[in-house]
C-alpha positions as CSV (number, residue, x, y, z in Angstrom):
1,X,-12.6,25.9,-41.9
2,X,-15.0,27.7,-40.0
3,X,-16.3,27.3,-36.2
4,X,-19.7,25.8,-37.2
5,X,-18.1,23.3,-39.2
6,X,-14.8,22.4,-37.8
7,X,-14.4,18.0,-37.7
8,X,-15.4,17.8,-34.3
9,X,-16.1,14.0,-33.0
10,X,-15.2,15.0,-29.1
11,X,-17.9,17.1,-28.9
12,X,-20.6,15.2,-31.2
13,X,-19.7,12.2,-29.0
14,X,-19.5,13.8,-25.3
15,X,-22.0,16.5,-25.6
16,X,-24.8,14.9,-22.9
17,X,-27.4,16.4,-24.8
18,X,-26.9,14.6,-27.7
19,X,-27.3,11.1,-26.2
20,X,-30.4,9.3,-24.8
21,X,-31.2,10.8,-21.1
22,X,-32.5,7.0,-20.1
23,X,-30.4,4.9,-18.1
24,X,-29.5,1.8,-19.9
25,X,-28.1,-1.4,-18.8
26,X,-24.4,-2.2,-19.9
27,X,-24.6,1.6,-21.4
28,X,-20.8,3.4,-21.3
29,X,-20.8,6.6,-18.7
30,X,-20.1,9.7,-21.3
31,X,-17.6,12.2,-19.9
32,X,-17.1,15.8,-21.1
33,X,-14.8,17.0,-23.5
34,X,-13.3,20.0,-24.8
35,X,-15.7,21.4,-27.4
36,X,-13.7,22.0,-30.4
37,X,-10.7,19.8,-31.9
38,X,-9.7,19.7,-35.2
39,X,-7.8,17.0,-36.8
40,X,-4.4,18.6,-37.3
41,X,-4.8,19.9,-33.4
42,X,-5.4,16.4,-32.5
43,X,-2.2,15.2,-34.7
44,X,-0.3,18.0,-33.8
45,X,-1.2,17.5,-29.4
46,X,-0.2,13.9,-30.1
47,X,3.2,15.2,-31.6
48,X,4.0,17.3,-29.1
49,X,3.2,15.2,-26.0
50,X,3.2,11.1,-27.1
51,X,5.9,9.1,-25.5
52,X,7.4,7.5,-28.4
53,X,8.0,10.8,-30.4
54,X,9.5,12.4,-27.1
55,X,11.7,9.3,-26.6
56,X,12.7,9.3,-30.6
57,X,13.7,13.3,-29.9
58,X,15.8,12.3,-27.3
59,X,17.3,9.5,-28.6
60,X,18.4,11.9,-31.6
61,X,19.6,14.4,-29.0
62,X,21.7,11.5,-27.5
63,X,23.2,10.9,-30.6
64,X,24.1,14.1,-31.1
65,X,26.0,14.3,-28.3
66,X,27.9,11.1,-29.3
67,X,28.6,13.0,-32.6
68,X,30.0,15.9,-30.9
69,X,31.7,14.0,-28.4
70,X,33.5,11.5,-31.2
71,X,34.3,15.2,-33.4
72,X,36.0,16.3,-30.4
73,X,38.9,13.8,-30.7
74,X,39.5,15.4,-34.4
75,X,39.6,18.8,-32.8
76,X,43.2,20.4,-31.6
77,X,43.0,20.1,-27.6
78,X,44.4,23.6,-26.0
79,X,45.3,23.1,-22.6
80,X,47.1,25.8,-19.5
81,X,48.5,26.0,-16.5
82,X,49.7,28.8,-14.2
83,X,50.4,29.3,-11.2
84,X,51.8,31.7,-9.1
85,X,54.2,31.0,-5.4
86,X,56.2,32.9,-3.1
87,X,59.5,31.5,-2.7
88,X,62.8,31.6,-0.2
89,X,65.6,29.9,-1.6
90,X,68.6,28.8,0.0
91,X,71.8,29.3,-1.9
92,X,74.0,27.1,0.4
93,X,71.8,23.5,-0.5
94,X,73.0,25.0,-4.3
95,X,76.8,24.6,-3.1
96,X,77.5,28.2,-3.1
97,X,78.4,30.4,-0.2
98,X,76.8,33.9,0.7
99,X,80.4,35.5,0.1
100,X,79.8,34.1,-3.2
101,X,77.4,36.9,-4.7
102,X,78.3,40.7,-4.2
103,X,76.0,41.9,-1.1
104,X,74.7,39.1,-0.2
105,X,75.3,38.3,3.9
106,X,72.8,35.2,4.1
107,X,72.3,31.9,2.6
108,X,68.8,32.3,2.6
109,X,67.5,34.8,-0.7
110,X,64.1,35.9,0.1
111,X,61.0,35.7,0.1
112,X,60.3,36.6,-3.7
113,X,57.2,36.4,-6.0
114,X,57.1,33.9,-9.2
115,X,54.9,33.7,-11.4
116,X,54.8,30.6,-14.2
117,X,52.0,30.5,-17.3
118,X,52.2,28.0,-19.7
119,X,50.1,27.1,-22.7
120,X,49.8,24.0,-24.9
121,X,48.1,23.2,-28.0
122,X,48.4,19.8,-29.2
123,X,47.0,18.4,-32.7
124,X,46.7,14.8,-34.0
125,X,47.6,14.8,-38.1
126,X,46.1,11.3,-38.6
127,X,43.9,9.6,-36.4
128,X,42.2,6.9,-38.2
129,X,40.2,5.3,-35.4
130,X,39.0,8.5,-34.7
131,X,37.6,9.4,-38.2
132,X,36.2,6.2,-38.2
133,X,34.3,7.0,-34.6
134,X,32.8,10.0,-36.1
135,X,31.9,8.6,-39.7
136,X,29.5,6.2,-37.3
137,X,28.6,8.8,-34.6
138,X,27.2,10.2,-38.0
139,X,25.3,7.6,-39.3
140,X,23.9,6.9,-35.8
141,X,22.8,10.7,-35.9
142,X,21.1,10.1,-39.4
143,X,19.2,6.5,-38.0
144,X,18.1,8.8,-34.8
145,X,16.3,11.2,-37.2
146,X,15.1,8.6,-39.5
147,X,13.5,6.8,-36.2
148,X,12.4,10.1,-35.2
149,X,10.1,10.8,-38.2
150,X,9.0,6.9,-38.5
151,X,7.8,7.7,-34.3
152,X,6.2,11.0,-35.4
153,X,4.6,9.3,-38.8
154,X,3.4,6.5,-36.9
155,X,1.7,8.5,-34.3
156,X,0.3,10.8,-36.8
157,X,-1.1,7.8,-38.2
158,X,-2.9,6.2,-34.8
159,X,-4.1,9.5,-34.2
160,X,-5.4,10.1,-37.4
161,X,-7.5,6.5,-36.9
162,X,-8.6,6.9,-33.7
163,X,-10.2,10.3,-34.7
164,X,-11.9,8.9,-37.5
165,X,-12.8,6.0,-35.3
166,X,-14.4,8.2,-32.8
167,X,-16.3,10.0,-35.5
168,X,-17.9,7.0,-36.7
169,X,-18.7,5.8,-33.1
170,X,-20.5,8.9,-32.9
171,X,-22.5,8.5,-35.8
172,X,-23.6,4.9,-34.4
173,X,-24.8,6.2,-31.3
174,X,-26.2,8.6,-33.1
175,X,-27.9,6.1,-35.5
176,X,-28.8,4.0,-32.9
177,X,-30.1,6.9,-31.4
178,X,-32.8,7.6,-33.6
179,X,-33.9,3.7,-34.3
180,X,-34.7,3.8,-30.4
181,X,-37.1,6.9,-31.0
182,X,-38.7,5.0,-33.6
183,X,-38.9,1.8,-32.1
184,X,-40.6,4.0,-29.7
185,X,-42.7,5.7,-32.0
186,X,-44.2,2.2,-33.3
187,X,-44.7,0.9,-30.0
188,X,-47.4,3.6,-29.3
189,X,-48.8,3.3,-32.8
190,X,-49.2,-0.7,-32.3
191,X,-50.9,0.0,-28.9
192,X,-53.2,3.0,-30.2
193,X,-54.1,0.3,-33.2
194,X,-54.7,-2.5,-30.7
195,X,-56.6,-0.2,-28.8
196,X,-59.0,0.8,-32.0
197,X,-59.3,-2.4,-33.0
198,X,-57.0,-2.6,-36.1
199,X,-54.0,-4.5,-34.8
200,X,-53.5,-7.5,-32.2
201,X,-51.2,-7.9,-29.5
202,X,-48.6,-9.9,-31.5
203,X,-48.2,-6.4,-33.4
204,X,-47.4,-4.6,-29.8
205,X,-44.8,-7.4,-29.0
206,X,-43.3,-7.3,-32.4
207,X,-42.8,-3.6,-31.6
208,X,-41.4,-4.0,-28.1
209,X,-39.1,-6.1,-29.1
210,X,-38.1,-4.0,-31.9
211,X,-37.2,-1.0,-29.2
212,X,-35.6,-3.2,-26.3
213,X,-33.1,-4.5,-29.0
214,X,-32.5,-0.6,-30.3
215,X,-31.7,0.0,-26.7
216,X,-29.6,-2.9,-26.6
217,X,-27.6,-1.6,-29.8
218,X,-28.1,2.0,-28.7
219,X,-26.2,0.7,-25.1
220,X,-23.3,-0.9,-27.4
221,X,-22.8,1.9,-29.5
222,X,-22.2,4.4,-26.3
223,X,-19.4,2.0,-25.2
224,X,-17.8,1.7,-28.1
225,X,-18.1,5.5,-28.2
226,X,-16.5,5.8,-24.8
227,X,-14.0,3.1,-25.7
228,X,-12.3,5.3,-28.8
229,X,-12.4,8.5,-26.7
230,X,-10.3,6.2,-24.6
231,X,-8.1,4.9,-27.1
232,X,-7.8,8.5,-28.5
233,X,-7.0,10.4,-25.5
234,X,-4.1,7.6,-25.3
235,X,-2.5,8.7,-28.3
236,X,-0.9,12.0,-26.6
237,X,-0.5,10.7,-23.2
238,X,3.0,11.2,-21.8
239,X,3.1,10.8,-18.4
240,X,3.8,7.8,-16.9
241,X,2.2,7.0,-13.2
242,X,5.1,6.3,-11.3
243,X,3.5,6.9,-8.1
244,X,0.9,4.1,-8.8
245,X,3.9,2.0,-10.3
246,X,6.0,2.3,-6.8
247,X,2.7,1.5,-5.0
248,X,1.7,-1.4,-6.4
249,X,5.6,-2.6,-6.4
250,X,5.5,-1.9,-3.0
251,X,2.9,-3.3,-2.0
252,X,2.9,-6.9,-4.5
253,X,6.8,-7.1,-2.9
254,X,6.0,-7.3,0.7
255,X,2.7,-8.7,0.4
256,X,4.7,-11.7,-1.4
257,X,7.3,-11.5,1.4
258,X,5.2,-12.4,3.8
259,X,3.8,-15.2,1.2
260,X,6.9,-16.9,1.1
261,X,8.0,-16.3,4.6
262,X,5.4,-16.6,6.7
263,X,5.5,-20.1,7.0
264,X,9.0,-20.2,8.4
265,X,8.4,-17.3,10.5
266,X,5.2,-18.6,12.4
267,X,3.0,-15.9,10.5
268,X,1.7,-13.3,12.6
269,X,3.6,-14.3,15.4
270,X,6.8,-12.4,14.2
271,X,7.0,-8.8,13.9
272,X,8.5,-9.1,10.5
273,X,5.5,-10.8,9.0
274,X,3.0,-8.6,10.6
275,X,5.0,-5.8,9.7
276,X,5.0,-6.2,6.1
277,X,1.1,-7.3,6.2
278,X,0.5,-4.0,7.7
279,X,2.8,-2.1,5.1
280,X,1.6,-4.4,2.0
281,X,-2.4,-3.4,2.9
282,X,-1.7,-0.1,3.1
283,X,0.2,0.1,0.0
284,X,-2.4,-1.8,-1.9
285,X,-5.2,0.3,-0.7
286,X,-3.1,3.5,-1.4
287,X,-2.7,2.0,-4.8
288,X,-6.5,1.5,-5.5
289,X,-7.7,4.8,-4.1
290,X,-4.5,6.5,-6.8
291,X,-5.7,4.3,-9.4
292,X,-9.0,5.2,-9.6
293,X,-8.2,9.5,-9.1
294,X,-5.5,10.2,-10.9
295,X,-6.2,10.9,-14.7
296,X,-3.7,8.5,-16.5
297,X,-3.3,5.6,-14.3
298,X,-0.8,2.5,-14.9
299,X,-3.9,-0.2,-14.3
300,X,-7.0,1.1,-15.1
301,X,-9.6,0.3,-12.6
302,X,-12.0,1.7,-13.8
303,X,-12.9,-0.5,-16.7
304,X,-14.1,-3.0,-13.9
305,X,-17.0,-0.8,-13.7
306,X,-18.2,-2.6,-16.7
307,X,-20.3,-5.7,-15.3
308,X,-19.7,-8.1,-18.4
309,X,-15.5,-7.5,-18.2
310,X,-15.7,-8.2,-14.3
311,X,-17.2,-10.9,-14.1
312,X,-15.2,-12.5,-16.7
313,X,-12.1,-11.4,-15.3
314,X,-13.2,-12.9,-11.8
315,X,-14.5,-16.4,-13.1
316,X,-10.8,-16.3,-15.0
317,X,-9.1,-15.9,-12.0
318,X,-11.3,-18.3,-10.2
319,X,-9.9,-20.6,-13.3
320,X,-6.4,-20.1,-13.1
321,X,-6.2,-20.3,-9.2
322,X,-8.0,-23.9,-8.7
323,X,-6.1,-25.1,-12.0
324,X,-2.7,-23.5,-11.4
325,X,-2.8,-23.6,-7.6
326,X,-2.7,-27.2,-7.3
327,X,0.6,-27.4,-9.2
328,X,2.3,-25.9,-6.1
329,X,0.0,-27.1,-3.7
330,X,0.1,-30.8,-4.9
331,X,3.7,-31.8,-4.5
332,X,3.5,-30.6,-0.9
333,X,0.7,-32.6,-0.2
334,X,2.5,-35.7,-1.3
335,X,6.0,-35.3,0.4
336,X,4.1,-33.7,3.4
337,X,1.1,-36.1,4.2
338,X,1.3,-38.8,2.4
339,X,5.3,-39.0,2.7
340,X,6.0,-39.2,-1.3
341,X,10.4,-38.6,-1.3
342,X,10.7,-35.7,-3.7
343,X,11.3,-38.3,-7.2
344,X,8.1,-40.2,-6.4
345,X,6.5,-36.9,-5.7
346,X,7.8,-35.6,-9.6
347,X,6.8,-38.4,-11.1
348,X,3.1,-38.6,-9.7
349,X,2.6,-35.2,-11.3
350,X,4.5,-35.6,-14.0
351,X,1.4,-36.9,-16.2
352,X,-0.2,-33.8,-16.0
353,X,2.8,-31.6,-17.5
354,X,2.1,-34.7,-20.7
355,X,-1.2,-34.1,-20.6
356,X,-0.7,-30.2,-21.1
357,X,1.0,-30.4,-24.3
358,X,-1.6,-32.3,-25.8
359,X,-3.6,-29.6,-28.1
């Protein structure tokens, strides 16, 4: 395949030249991109550096090792010893008497070297159990490899679609593209008519609408664009942000430390609590400024950029905080003010667990 002609969607899609230069409201932020990638590079990056085909390697690798380690109890086991002392004996705690030997005066013979090497090989004939162990360890070794190459399959496969995917997102914008320079091109022909004579203004309002909803689709197709160079850059991403993870456990820990103890504590009054405000802010702002640097973050922020997803998001966290947050502010209200014992306080709620399961 040559140069000119390689399948190339990163650069068709992130090229800023090839887009509309006009800002555009609700339009996706384009970000550059390496200018050529073929398909097989793509499949072959995602192989090398996906998490689920390195953890299928190294599960195989742990089998392995289980193999080897159940073949080893099949195996003859050699083992040695030496060692090596320097030695005085006394002849008298034997029972004999220096006059005994020829030449000798003392009871005491010494000091004298000896040296002791010994060798052992030992070798089970028939060790059922065993055999059995490494039959399985086999198997297991065989499964590892089959889930390696359904991990490798099934990542070729993702990457192969999100590729194609991000092709035809460029082609939209592309299409889309080109509707908004005709929209545009009809908007000054219906004016220049209006203008000689030959059209009316309905003709000129037909036409801007035409181009503002172009722009509208032109808009959508750059963010679904920049939405498959996301989901394709996931497909080979392999490190895992355990900085922002420990930040954001770190700081969602303490913060709901001093949550649940702040109350008994007299909040800010004790050291504890202000303590682990102090250390839960800082974590939490840590985490955010990580989040929104570092290239492959555990929560991205980023997508909040988009107006339409954050103020969903916010309106369904409103939600769930003025419906959810009266299930544990409720029964505390009762017992608390209105002096409810903890039954009566149950069963005053109760109705609304009912009225839940009602579809």
């Amino acid at each position: 395949m040559r140069g000119s002609d390689s399948f190339n969607p990163l650069n068709l899609i992130f090229d800023p030249s090839s887009l509309v230069r006009q800002a555009l409201p609700g339009a996706a932020k384009t970000s550059p991109a390496p200018a050529q990638l073929s398909l097989s590079d793509a499949i072959q990056l995602a192989l090398q550096n996906n998490s689920a085909t390195l953890s299928a390697q190294e599960q195989r690798r742990e089998a392995g090792g289980f193999s080897t380690q159940a073949r080893s109890a099949l195996l003859p086991n050699l083992s040695g010893v030496s060692y090596q002392a320097n030695l005085t004996a006394n002849i008298a705690a034997l029972g004999f008497q220096p006059s005994t030997f020829p030449g000798v005066a003392t009871s005491f013979i010494g000091p004298f070297n000896n040296f002791d090497a010994r060798a052992r090989l030992v070798q089970n004939i028939f060790d059922r159990s065993a055999i059995h162990n490494y039959q399985s360890s086999k198997q297991g070794v065989r499964i590892a490899e089959f889930r390696q190459q359904l991990a490798r399959e099934q990542v070729s496969e993702a990457t192969a679609l999100t590729y194609l995917e991000t092709l035809r997102s460029e082609r939209n914008v592309a299409a889309a593209q080109a509707n908004v320079t005709l929209a545009e091109a009809l908007v000054r022909l219906a004016q220049d008519q209006r203008n000689a004579g030959v059209a009316t203004g309905v003709d000129v309002t037909r036409a801007e609408t035409r181009l503002a909803q172009e722009r509208v689709n032109l808009a959508q197709s750059q963010t679904a664009a920049e939405q498959a160079r996301v989901e394709f850059t996931a497909c080979d991403r392999r490190r895992i942000d355990r900085l922002g993870f420990a930040l954001m456990a770190i700081g969602l820990g303490t913060l709901q430390l001093v949550l649940d103890k702040g109350e008994e504590e007299d909040w800010f009054q004790s050291s504890l609590i202000t303590g682990a405000a102090v250390f839960a802010a800082v974590a939490l702002v840590a985490f955010v400024i990580w989040e929104l640097t570092t290239k492959e973050p555990i929560v991205d922020l980023r997508i909040l950029k988009n107006r339409n997803f954050t103020v969903g998001t916010s309106i369904m966290t409103v939600m769930g905080i003025v419906l959810y947050g009266t299930i544990a502010l409720l029964p505390l209200f009762l017992q608390t003010m209105l002096g409810y014992p903890a039954m009566q306080s149950g069963m005053t709620v109760s109705p609304r667990g009912f009225g839940s399961i009602v579809p």
